[in-house]
C-alpha positions, 0 to 999 in steps of 0.5 A, spaced: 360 673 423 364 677 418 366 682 422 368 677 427 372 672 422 376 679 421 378 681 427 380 674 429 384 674 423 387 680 424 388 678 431 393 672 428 396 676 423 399 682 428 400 675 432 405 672 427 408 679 425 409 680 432 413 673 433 417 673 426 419 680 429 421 678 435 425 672 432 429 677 428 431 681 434 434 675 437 437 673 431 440 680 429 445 679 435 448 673 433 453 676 429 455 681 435 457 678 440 456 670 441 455 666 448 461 664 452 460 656 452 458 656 459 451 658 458 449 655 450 449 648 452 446 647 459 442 641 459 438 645 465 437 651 467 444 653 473 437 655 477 434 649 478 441 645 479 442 644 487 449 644 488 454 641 494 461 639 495 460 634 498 455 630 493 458 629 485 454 634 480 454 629 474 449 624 477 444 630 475 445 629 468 447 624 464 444 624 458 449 622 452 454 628 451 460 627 447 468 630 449 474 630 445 479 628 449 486 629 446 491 625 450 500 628 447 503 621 447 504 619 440 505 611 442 497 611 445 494 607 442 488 605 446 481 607 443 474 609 447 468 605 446 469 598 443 473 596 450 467 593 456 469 598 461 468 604 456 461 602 455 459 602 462 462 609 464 459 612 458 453 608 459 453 610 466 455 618 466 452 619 459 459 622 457 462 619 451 469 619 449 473 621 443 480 619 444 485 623 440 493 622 440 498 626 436 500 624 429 508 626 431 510 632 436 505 632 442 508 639 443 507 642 436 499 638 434 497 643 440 500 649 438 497 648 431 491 646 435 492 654 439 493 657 432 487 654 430 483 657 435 479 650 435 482 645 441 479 639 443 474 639 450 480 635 454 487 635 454 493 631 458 500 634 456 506 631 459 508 635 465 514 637 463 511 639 456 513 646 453 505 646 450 502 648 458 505 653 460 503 657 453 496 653 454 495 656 460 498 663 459 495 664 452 487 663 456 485 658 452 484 653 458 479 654 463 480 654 471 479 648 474 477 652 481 472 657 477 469 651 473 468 647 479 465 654 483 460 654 478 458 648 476 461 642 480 464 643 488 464 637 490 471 638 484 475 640 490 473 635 495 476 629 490 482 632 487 485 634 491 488 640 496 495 639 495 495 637 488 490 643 486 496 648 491 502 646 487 499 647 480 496 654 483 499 660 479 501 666 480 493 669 479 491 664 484 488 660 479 489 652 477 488 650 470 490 643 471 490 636 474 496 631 474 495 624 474 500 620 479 502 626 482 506 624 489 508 627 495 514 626 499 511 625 505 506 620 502 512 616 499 516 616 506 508 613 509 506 608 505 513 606 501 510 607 495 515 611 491 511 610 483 519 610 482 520 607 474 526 608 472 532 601 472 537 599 467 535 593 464 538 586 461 537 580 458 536 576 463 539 569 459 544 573 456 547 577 462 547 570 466 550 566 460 556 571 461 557 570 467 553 576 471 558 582 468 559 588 471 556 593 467 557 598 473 564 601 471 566 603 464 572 597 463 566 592 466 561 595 460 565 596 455 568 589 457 560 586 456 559 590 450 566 586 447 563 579 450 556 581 446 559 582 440 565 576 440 558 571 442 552 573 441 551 578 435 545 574 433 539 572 436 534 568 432 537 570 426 537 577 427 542 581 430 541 584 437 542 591 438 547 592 444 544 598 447 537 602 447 536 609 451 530 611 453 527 617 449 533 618 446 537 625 447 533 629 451 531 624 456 534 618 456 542 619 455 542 626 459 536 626 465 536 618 465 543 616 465 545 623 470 540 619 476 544 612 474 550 616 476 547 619 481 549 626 480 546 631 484 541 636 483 544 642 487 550 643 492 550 648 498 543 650 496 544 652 489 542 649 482 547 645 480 550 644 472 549 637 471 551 637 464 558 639 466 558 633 471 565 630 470 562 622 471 557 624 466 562 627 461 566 620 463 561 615 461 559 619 455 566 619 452 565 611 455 559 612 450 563 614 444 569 609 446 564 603 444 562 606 438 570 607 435 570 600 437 564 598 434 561 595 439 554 599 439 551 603 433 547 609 433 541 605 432 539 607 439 538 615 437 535 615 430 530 607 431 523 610 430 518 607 436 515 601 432 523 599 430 523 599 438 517 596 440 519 590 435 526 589 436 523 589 444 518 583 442 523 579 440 528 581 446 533 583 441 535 588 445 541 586 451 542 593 455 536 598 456 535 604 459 529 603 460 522 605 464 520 598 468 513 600 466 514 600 459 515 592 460 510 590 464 506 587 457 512 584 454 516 581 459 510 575 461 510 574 454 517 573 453 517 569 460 512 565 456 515 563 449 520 558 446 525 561 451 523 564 458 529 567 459 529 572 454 526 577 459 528 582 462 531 584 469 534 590 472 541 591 475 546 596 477 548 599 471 553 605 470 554 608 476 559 614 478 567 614 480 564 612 487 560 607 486 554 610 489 547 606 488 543 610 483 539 616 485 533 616 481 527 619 480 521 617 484 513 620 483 512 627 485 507 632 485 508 634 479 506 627 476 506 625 470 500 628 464 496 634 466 490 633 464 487 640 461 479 643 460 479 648 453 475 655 452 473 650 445 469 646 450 461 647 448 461 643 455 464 646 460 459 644 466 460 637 463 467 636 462 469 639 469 463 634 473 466 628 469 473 630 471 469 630 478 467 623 477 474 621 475 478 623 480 473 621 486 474 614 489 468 612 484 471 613 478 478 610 480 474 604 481 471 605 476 476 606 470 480 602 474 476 595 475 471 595 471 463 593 473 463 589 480 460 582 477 462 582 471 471 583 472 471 583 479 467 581 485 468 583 493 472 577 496 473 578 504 472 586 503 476 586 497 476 587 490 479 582 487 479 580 478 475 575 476 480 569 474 479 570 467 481 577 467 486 576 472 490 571 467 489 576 462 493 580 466 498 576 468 499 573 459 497 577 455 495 585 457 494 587 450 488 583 450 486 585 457 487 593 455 483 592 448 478 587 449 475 589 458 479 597 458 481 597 465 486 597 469 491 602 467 488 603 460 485 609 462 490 613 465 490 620 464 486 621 471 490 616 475 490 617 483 496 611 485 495 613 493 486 610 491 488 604 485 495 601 488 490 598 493 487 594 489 492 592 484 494 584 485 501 581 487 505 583 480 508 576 477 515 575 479 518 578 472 515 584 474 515 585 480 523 584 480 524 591 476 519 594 480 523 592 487 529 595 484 527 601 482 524 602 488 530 600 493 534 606 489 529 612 488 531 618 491 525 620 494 526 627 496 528 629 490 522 629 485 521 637 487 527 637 482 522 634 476 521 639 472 525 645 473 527 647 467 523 654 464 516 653 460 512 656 455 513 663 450 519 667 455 525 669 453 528 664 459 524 659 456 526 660 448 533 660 451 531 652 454 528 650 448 534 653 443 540 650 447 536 643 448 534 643 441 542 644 440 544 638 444 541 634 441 544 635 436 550 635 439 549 628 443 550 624 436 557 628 435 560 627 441 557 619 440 561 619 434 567 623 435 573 619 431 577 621 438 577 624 445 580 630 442 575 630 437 569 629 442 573 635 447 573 640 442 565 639 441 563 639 448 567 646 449 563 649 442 557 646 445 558 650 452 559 656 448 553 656 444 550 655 450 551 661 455 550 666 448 544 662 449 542 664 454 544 659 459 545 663 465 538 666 465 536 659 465 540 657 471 537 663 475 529 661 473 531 654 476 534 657 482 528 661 482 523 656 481 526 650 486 526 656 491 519 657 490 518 649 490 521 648 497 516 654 499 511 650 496 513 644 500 514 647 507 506 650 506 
């Protein structure tokens, strides 16, 4: 019996021996060379998992998970699981989500994020964002259509043929998905243009004056005079004349260039909008009003809450301004002591010819592009979830909610409860924070899905909306977006002349005269082309080339 005990003693220590050396050789190469996160987080074996294009991956796991999702847009304030709708997605996918929203500049937090070497596991940049092209070409981001070959093929049955080809690249490869992405040929069939953009007044303001015409610069200068002369103040705080829109880069150059309809090329080729002369007309316009003090530059240097309380107390008269950014405040003003207060789109500056506006509508480039970063220890989830979202499912999803509990089927239709609809139509903040749908949500937002079961806008909506729409120009969102991105010397030579003009915009605003403000222009062209100017106008000529190709596909 001794000698047995021995040997089944001896059998057990070589059999620790064995597992505790075993052990170690699995451990020592933890330091040489560590596995690529597509195979340390797999909840199942890629083996066992049947895969079709045709049948949504994520329903095969849904355990809990969480996702970081950083959305670049500073003003973001929605948050993921305290809304109902969030709850029930997540309950339902088993994805949780960690909303994170820049602190300042979207474009820098994620270059420091790149540098970092730690991003977060989704990404939404504007399109039109620098911070993309260096995400895409620096290999911190996935490729979707790999993702989706290895762990989700029912991906590219749900995003979209169009709209993965337009953001293909070179390498043949797509490494984002945009939200509200149009093409033009959708937009002539369906009627929806996404188109946004409107030049807005106070509407008990603009009638009391007896309807100005803010469409010439005698009309608008003569307005802005009127403002002054009667109504400098409203319930016992000054009103502000004017507000633009994203300030210098946006606002008081795109922006006011669609108003006056400047064209994007001549004869085929890019044209320089900048050097338009009814462009350079209503900028001089512009500091005319400032030297007579009709406005101040409160609409340059106004921080987003300055703008966001001075908006809620309908303290602004004339705005270019997004119709979209308006669709919260004005039932709230139509609905307070003074239901005139909101705010209603009319014709705003237009050019020497008094051509309507031209402005822009949806495109294919959309409007936030949504990203899967190399930081992602779940790629197989991340990609089934984008899955989820761009299907037709998970539009109704994030967009109505649970069916029962804030819409029923009516007549074959979707239709809100009647308490979640009067949210909708008086008090959206509460809609968004308390039930987290309708556009709550809108980093994987498909129009050409959801816009079919929005309800009839309010009147004081839906009149901003229809006067966008009636002056979009809605082949030309293929100009969106032309200007070069990322880390090349073209797109370094943008970024230069960009950062520079917007230092420029508030001397020509403030010249002390006509003189003062030529001077300052002509300075400005000059730094312009040592910029390198003219390497930007061959990309963009280059690129509108390619995009028309792209069209023609």
């Amino acid at each position: 019996m001794k000698v047995t005990r021995n040997k089944q003693y001896m059998a057990i220590v070589l059999a620790v021996i064995l597992t505790l050396s075993m052990t170690a050789c699995s451990n020592s190469g933890k330091n040489e060379a560590k596995p690529t996160s597509q195979t340390t987080n797999s909840t199942t074996p890629q083996a066992e998992v049947t895969l079709s294009p045709d049948e949504p991956a994520w329903k095969q796991d849904t355990s809990p998970v969480d996702l970081t999702w950083f959305v670049g847009a500073n003003w973001y304030g929605q948050t993921w699981g305290d809304s109902v709708n969030s709850k029930y997605i997540t309950e339902k996918t088993g994805v949780n989500i960690k909303l994170e929203v820049p602190s300042g500049e979207a474009n820098e937090q994620i270059t420091l994020m790149m540098t970092s070497g730690k991003l977060p596991d989704l990404i939404s940049m504007g399109s039109w964002e620098t911070a993309i092209k260096k995400l895409w070409e620096g290999d911190h981001v996935y490729a979707l259509n790999e993702l989706a070959e290895q762990y989700d093929p029912y991906f590219f049955k749900v995003a979209g043929d169009g709209t993965l080809k337009w953001y293909r690249q070179e390498n043949g490869n797509t490494y984002g998905v945009p939200n509200d992405s149009f093409s033009p040929n959708l937009m002539h069939e369906t009627g929806m243009t996404a188109a946004n953009q409107t030049f807005l007044v106070r509407k008990d303001l603009y009638e009391d004056m007896g309807k100005p015409d803010l469409s010439t610069p005698d009309g608008f200068l003569g307005a802005l005079q009127l403002l002054k002369d009667q109504y400098s103040e409203y319930k016992g705080q000054p009103i502000s004349p004017f507000f633009s829109m994203g300030n210098v880069p946006y606002g008081m150059t795109e922006y006011l260039q669609n108003l006056l309809a400047v064209p994007y090329e001549k004869d085929g080729k890019v044209y320089d909008r900048m050097t338009d002369p009814d462009y350079i007309t209503w900028l001089k316009t512009f500091r005319t009003a400032y030297e007579r003090g009709l406005i101040n530059v409160d609409f340059l240097v106004d921080s987003d809450t300055q703008v966001e309380e001075k908006t809620n107390n309908a303290r602004y008269f004339m705005q270019i301004r997004e119709w979209t950014g308006m669709t919260a405040v004005n039932p709230l003003l139509a609905a307070s002591a003074n239901p005139e207060s909101y705010y209603i789109a009319v014709d705003g500056p237009q050019n020497s010819k008094g051509d309507t506006a031209k402005l822009f509508p949806g495109n294919m480039d959309g409007w936030m592009v949504t990203m899967i970063s190399k930081s992602t220890e779940n790629p197989e989830r991340a990609i089934r979830f984008l899955s989820y979202l761009a299907s037709e499912e998970g539009q109704r999803d994030v967009f109505l909610g649970k069916e029962g509990e804030t819409w029923e089927m009516v007549d074959g239709k979707p239709k809100l409860t009647a308490e979640v609809k009067e949210l909708l139509d008086t008090d959206l903040a509460k809609l968004e924070k308390d039930y987290g749908i309708m556009d709550t949500y809108w980093m994987m937002r498909n129009p050409v899905i959801v816009n079919q079961w929005r309800p009839e806008k309010t009147p004081v909506i839906k009149q901003m909306e229809d006067f966008a729409n009636a002056q979009a120009d809605i082949d030309s969102g293929i100009y969106k977006g032309l200007d070069p991105q990322g880390d090349s010397e073209v797109a370094v030579a943008w970024t230069r002349i960009s950062q520079n003009w917007e230092e420029v915009m508030p001397e020509l605003i403030t010249a002390k005269d006509e003189a003062a403000f030529d001077k300052i222009f002509e300075s400005f062209l000059d730094r312009r082309l040592g910029y390198g100017f003219d390497k930007v106008m061959e990309y963009r000529q280059a690129e509108l080339d390619v995009r028309k190709a792209k069209m023609a596909e």
